[in-house]
C-alpha positions in Angstrom: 104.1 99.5 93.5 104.0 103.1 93.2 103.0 103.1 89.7 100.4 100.9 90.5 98.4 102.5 92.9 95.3 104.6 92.1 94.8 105.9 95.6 98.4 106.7 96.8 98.3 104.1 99.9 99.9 100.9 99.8 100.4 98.5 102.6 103.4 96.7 103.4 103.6 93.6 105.3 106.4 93.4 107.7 107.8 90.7 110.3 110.3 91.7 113.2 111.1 95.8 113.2 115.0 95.4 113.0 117.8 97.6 110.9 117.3 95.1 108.0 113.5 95.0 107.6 113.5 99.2 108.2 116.2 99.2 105.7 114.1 97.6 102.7 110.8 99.3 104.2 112.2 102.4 103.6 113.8 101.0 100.5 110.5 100.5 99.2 108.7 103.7 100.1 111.8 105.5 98.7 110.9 103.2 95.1 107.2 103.8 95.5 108.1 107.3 96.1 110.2 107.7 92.3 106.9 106.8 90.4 104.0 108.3 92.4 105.5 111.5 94.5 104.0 111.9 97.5 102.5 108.1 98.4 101.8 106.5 101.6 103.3 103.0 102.6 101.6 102.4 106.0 103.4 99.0 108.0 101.8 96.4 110.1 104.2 94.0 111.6 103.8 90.6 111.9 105.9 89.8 114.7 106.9 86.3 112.8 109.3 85.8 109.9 106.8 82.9 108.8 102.8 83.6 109.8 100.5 83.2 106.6 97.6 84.0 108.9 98.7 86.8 110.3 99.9 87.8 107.2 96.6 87.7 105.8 95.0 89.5 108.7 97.6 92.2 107.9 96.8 92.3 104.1 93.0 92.7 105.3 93.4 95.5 107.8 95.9 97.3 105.1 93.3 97.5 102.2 90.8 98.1 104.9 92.2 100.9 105.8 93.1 102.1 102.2 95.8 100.7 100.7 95.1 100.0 97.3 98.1 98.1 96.5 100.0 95.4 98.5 103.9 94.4 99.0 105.5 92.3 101.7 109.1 91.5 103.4 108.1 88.0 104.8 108.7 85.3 102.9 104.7 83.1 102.4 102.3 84.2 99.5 99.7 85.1 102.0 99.6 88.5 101.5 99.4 87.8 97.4 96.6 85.1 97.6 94.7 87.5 99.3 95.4 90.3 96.9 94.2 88.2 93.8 91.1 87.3 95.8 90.4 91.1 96.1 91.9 91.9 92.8 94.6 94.2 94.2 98.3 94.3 92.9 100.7 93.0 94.5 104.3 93.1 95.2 106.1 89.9 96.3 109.2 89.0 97.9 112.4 87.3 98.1 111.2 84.6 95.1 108.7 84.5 92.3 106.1 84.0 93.7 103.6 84.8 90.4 101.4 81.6 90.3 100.2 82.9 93.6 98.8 85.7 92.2 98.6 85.7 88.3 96.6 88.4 87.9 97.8 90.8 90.3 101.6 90.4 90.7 104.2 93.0 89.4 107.1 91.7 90.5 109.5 91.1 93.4 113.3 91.4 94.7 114.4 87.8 94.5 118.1 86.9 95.7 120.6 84.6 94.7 123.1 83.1 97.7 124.0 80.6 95.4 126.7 82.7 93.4 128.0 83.7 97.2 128.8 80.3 97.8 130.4 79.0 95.4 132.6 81.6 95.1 133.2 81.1 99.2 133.8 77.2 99.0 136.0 77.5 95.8 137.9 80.1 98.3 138.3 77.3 100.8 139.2 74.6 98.6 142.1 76.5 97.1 143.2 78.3 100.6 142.5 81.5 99.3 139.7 82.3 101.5 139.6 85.3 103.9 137.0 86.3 106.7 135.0 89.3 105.6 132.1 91.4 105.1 129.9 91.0 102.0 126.6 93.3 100.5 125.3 91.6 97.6 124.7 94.0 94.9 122.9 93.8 91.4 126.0 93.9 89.7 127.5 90.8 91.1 124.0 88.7 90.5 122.9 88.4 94.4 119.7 90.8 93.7 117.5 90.9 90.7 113.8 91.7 90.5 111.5 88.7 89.5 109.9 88.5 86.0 107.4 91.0 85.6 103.4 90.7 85.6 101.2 91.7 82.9 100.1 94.9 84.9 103.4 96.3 84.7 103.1 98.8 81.9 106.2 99.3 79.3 106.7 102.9 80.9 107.5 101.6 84.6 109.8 99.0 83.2 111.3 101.5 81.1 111.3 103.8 84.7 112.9 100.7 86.6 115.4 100.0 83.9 116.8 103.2 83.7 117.2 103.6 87.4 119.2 99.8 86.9 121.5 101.2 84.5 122.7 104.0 87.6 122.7 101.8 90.1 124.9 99.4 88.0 127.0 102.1 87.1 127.5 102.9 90.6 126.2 106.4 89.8 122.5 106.5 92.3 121.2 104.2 95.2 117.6 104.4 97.2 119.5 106.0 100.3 120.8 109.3 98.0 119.9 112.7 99.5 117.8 114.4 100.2 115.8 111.8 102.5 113.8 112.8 104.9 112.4 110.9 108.1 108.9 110.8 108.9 109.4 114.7 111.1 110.7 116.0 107.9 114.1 116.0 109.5 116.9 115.5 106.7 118.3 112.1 107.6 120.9 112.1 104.3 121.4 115.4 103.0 121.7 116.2 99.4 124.8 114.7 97.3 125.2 112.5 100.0 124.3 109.0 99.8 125.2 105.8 102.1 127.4 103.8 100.1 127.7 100.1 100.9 131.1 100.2 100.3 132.7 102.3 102.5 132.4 102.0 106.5 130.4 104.7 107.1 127.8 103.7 104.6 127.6 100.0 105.9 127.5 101.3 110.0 124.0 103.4 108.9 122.7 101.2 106.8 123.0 98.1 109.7 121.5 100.1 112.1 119.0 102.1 110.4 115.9 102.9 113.1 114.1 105.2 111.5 111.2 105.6 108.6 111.3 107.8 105.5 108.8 110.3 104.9 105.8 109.2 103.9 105.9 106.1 105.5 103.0 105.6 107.7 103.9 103.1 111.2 106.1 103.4 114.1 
């Protein structure tokens, strides 16, 4: 997304303003962010985990009011019909969700509960299984990014890739200092990061209620 913006504003459709949905908001601007410094992700909430109309309405007022490119956190291809229509990229989420938008999607974080599963019910079959907390990562094969659209060019997958290769390594994540919130207050100072595998790191990232800078919404 931040690659793909001309203007530096893109819009970001949102439902329900919780520590989970601020978490990948953030997560996002902090991505956009990496490829074009000093971008703008402005938020409208939807209010609704499932509301293509409103999702549309959102996608309107967004490039309306300047965003040049579009991503989401709800689940309907509203927001990426409209974007073809006005030949706008366009970030997708949770599936592929390309034949939506053929000409304007770049990709999206898809996630696979699947592997969870099995892994759980095999647990319970063989009376090996424990209560617990899990955080899918990319290196156990709950996230991945969808396939990538023809407006991706080879030096933002090159960009992406090399940022997979730390985060595989378990060397970098989005939420490594510095990060600032929207005051310019230092939220996670340098050499610091919140680490999904300790407590600490799981305790702010589950209650996260606050925006990075340069995120533009309450």
């Amino acid at each position: 997304a931040g690659a793909a913006t001309k203007k530096g504003t893109i819009g970001y459709v949102v439902p329900f303003a919780i520590p989970e949905v601020i978490r990948h908001a953030n997560a996002f601007a902090l991505g956009a962010q990496a490829t074009h410094p000093g971008v703008k992700v402005k938020l409208v909430w939807t209010n609704s985990w499932f509301a293509p109309d409103k999702e549309r309405k959102a996608a309107e007022n967004l490039h309306a009011a300047g965003a040049d490119v579009l991503g989401q956190n709800v689940d309907s291809p509203a927001t990426g019909q409209y974007a073809e229509s006005k030949k706008i990229p366009w970030v997708g989420y949770d599936s592929n969700a390309q034949k939506f938008a053929p000409k304007q999607w770049l990709t999206a974080a898809v996630y696979d509960w699947g592997k969870y599963y099995v892994r759980r019910v095999k647990a319970a079959v063989d009376g090996s299984w424990k209560p617990g907390f899990y955080y899918g990562s990319i290196k156990d094969g709950f996230t991945g990014l969808a396939p990538y659209g023809s407006k991706v060019s080879a030096k933002t997958k090159a960009a992406i890739a090399a940022k997979k290769k730390l985060i595989l390594a378990g060397k970098w994540n989005e939420f490594c200092g510095p990060v600032y919130d929207q005051s310019g207050k230092v939220k996670i100072p340098k050499g610091k990061c919140l680490n999904p595998k300790t407590k600490a790191g799981i305790d702010a990232l589950y209650s996260m209620q606050w925006l990075v800078k340069g995120v533009v919404g309450s």
